[in-house]
C-alpha positions in Angstrom: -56.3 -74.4 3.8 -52.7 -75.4 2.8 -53.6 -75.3 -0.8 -54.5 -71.8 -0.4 -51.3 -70.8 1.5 -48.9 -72.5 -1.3 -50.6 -70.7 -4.3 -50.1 -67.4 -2.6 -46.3 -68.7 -1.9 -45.8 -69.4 -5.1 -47.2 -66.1 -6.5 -45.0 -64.1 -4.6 -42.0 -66.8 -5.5 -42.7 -65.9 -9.2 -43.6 -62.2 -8.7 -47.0 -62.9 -10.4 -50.6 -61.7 -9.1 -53.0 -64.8 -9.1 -56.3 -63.9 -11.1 -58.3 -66.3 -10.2 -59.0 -66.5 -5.8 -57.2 -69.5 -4.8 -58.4 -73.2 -3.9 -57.2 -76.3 -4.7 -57.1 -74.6 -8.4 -55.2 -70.8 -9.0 -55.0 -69.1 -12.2 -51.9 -66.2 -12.9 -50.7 -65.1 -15.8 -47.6 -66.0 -17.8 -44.7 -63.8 -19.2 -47.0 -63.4 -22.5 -50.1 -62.2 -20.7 -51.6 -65.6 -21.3 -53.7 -67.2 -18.2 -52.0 -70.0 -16.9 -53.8 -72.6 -14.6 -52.1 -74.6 -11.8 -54.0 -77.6 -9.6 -52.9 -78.0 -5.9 -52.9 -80.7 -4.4 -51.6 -82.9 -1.4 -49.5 -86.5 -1.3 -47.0 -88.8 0.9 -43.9 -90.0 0.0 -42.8 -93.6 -0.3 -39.9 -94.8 -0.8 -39.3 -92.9 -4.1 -42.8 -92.8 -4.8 -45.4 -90.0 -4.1 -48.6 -91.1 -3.2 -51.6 -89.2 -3.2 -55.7 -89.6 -3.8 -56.1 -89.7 -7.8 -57.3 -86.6 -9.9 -58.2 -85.6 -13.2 -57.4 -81.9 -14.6 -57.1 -79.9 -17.3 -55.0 -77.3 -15.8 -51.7 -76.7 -17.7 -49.6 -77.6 -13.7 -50.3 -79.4 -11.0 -48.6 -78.8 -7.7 -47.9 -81.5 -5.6 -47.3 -80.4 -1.9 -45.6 -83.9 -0.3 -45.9 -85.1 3.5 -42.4 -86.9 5.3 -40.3 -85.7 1.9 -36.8 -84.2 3.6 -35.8 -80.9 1.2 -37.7 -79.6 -1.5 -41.5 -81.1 -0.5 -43.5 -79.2 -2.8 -42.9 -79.3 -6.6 -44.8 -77.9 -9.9 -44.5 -80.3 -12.8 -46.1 -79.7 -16.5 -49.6 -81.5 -16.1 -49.1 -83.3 -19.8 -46.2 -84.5 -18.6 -47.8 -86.7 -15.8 -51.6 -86.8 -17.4 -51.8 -90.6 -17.2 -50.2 -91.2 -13.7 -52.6 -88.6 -12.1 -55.2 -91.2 -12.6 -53.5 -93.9 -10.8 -52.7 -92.0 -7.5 -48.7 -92.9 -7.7 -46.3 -91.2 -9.4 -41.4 -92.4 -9.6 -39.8 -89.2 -8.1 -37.2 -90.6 -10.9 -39.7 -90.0 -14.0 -40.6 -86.7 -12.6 -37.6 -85.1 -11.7 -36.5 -84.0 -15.6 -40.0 -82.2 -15.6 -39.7 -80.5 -12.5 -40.5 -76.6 -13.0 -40.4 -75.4 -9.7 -39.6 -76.9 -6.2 -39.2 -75.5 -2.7 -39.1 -76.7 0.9 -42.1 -75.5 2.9 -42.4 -76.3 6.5 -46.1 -77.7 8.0 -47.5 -80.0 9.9 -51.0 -81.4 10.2 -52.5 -84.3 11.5 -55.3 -84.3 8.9 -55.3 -83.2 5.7 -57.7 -80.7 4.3 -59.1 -80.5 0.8 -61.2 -84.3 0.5 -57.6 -85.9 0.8 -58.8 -89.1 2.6 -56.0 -90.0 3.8 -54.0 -88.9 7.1 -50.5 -87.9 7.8 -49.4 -89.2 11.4 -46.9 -87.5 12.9 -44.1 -89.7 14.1 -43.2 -88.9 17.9 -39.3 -88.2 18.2 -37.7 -90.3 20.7 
């Protein structure tokens, strides 16, 4: 599960243990000792949109791993920050990108998604 594979990334990225066994949710904790939650999940990119199915959390992040982005594809962003969008199943790169936390390039490819994401990323044949 990709979802699994990024929160391990991203532990080993921050050089923090994860408490909580990875799924589309991970819990690690923060410089204070305090548990931190982070939601995992999976989107497209449009234009300069990110697409993705909508969600509801509580978690204090939310990790949004994004199909046919060029560069940094995966990004953590402060879930107040987005609360209302998450709903809606779009989110502006433009509004995000002050909020960003964290971003990285990871390299994958899949033809369907795992995780309930109904949707499916079709890999474009190279010509």
């Amino acid at each position: 599960m990709l979802e699994t594979s990024i929160a391990y990334l991203l532990s080993m990225e921050w050089g923090r243990d994860i408490i909580v066994p990875p799924s589309s949710s991970f819990t690690m904790k923060d410089d204070k000792g305090d548990d931190v939650r982070f939601f995992v999940t999976q989107a497209n990119w449009e234009g300069d949109h990110i697409k993705f199915v909508p969600f509801g959390t509580s978690n204090k992040f939310v990790v949004f791993f994004i199909w046919g982005k060029d560069g940094d594809n995966c990004v953590t962003i402060p879930t107040a920050y987005v609360q209302d969008e998450i709903g809606t199943g779009i989110l502006s790169a433009s509004h995000i990108a002050k909020s960003l936390i964290h971003k990285i390039r990871i390299d994958a490819s899949s033809d369907l998604l795992p995780s309930g994401n109904d949707f499916i990323y079709q890999r474009q044949a190279k010509v």
